[in-house]
C-alpha positions as CSV (number, residue, x, y, z in Angstrom):
1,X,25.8,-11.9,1.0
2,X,22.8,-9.9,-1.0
3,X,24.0,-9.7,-4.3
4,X,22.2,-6.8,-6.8
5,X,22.9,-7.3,-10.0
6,X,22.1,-4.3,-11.3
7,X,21.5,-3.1,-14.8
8,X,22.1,0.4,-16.0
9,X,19.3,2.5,-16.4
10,X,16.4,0.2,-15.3
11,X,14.0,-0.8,-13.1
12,X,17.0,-2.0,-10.6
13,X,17.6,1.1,-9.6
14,X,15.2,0.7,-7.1
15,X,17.0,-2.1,-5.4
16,X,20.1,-0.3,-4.9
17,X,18.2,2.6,-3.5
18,X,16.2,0.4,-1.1
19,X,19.3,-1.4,-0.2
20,X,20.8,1.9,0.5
21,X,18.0,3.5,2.8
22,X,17.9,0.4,4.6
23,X,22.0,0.6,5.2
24,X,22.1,-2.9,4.8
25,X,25.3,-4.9,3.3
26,X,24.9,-5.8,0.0
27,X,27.4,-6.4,-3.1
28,X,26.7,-4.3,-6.3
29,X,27.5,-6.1,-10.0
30,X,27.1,-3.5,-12.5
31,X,26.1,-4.4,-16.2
32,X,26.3,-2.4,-19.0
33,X,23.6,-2.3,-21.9
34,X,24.7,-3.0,-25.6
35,X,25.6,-0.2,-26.9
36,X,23.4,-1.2,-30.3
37,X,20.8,-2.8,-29.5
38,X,20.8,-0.8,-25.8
39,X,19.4,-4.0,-24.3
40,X,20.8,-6.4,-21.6
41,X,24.0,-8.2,-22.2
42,X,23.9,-11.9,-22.5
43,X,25.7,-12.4,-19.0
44,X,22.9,-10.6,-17.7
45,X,20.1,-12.2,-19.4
46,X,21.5,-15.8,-17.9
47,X,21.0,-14.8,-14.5
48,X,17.5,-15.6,-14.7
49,X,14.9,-17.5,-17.1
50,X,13.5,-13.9,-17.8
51,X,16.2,-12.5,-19.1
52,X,15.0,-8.9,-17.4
53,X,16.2,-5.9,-14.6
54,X,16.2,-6.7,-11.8
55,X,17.9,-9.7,-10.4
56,X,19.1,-10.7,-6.8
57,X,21.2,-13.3,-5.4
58,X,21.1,-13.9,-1.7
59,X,22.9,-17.5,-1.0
60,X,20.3,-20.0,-2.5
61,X,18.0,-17.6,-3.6
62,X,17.5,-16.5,-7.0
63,X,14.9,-14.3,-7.9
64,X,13.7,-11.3,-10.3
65,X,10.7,-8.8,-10.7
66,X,11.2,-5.9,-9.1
67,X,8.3,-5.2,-6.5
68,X,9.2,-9.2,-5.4
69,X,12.6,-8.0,-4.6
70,X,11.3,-4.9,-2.8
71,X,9.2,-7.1,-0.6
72,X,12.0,-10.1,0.1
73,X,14.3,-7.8,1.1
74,X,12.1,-5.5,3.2
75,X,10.7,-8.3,4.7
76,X,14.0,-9.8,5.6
77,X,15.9,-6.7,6.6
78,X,13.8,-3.7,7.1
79,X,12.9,-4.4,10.6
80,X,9.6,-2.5,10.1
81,X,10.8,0.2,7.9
82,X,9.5,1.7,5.0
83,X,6.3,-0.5,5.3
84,X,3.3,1.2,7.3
85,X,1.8,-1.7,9.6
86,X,-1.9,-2.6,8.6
87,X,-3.0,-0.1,11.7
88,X,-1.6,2.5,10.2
89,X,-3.8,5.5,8.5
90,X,-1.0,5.1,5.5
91,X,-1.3,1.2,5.0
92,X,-4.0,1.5,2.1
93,X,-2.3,4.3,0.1
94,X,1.0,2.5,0.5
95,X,-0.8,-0.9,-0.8
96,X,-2.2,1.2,-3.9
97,X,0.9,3.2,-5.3
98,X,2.9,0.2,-4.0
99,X,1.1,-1.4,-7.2
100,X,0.2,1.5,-9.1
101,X,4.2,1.8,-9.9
102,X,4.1,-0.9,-12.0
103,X,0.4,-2.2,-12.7
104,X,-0.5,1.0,-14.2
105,X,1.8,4.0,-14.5
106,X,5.2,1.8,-15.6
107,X,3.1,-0.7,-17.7
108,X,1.5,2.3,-19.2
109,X,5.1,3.9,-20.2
110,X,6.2,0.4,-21.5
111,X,3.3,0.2,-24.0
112,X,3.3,3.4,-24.9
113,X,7.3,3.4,-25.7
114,X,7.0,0.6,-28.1
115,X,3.7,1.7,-29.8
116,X,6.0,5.1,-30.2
117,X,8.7,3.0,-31.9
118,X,6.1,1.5,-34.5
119,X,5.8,4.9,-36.5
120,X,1.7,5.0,-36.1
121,X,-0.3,8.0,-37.4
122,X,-1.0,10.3,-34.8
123,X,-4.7,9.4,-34.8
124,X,-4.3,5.7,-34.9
125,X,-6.9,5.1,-31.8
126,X,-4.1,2.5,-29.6
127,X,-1.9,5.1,-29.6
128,X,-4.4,8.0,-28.4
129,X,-5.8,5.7,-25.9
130,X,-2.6,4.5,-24.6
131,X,-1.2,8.4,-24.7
132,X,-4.1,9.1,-22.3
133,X,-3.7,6.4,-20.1
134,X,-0.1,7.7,-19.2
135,X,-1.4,11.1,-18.7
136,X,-3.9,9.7,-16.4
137,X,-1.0,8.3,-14.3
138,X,0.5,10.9,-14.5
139,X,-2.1,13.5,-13.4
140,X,-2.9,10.7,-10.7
141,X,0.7,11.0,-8.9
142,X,0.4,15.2,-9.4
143,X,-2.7,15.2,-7.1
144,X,-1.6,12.6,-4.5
145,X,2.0,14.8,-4.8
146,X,-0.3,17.8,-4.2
147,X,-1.8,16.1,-0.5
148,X,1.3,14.5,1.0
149,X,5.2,14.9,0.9
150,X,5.4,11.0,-0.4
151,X,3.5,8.8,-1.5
152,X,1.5,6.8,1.2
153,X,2.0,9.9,3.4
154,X,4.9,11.8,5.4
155,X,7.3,9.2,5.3
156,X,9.5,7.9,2.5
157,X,8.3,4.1,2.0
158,X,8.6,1.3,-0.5
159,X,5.9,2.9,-2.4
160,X,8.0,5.8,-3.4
161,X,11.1,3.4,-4.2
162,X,8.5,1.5,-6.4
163,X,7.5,5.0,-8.4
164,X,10.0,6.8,-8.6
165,X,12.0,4.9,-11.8
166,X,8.9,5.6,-14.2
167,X,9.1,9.2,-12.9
168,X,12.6,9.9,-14.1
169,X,15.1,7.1,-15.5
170,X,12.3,5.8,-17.7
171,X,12.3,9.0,-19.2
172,X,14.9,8.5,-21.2
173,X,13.4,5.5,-23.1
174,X,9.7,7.5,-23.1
175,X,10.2,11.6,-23.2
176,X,7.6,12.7,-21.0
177,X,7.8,16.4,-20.0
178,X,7.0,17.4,-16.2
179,X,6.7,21.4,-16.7
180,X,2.5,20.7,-16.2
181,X,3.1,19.1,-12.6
182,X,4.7,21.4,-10.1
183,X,3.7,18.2,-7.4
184,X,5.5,15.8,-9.4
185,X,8.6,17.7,-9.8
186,X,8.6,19.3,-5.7
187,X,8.7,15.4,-4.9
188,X,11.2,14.5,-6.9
189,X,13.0,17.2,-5.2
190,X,12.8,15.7,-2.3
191,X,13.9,12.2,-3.4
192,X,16.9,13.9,-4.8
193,X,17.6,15.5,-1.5
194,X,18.0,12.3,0.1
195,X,21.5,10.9,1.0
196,X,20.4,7.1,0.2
197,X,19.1,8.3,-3.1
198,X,22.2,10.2,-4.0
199,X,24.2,7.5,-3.1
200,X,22.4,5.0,-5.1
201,X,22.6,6.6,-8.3
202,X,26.0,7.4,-8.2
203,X,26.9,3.8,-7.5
204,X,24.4,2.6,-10.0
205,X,24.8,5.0,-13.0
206,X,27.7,7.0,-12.1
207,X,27.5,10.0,-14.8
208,X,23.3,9.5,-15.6
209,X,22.4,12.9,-15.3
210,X,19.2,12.3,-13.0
211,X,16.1,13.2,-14.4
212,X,14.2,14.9,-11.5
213,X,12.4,17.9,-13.5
């Protein structure tokens, strides 16, 4: 049996959504953070050498990183679903905000939250640099909102399921206010409309008030 260990509000999120679109069997553990320090627990942090969101079990296999859990499990039980085939017009927008998620736009909103935390004038030159490399990524995602209803085209793929987290739960460890992008917040409409989503969250992080404007 898959096994998502899942903890609350983080990046695996994505892999009870995924598991959920695909309708695939799978058994949830849910871990809360400390409430002090708002990190992992130590059961969660011996599940794997990294001692990070997310983590699977499937039989033998142990594994962690998000967008390699995404791909295992898609490649293993999608059947061909939320993965454009190389022929299709989508294949090389899904490839780039398949990565964007977290080579830019999540990695962005990590440094940026702990350069935030370190008290820095507001014209230190890391933080104004890092504070426009977010808005970048963010402006990016408005204008590719603005040309297709997700992100490598009409169809919800693993792309979105990728994204999505940095738009909204990882909100509440960076603020970041979506009132300038009407794309942004008409897609996350969408995503909120979607049964699988829905019922991801509320098995996840029953109670989270979902942060989809």
């Amino acid at each position: 049996m898959l096994t998502v260990h899942h903890l609350g509000k983080s990046q695996s999120e994505r892999i009870v959504w995924l598991c959920e679109e695909l309708e695939i069997p799978y058994d949830l553990k849910c871990y809360a953070r400390d409430a002090k320090t708002i990190l992992a627990p130590a059961e969660y942090k011996a599940l794997h050498a990294i001692g990070a969101a997310p983590v699977i079990t499937d039989g033998e296999l142990q594994l962690a990183e998000s967008g390699a859990i995404v791909e295992d499990i898609t490649a293993k039980y999608a059947q061909g679903r939320l993965r454009p085939g190389p022929d299709d017009p989508g294949f090389a927008p899904f490839l780039y905000w398949f990565h964007f998620a977290n080579g830019t736009l999540q990695a962005a909103m990590g440094r940026l939250m702990i350069l935030n935390r370190l008290n820095l004038p507001e014209d230190n030159p890391m933080l104004l640099a890092m504070r426009g490399r977010v808005d970048r990524a963010f402006a990016a995602v408005e204008a590719r909102c603005g040309e297709t209803d997700y992100l490598a085209g009409n169809a919800l793929t693993t792309a979105d399921i990728m994204t999505v987290f940095s738009l909204t739960t990882m909100r509440y460890f960076l603020p970041y206010d979506l009132a300038p992008f009407p794309n942004i917040r008409g897609y996350l409409a969408r995503i909120g409309a979607r049964p699988a989503y829905q019922r991801a969250m509320a098995k996840g992080d029953p109670g989270m008030e979902l942060l989809l404007s």
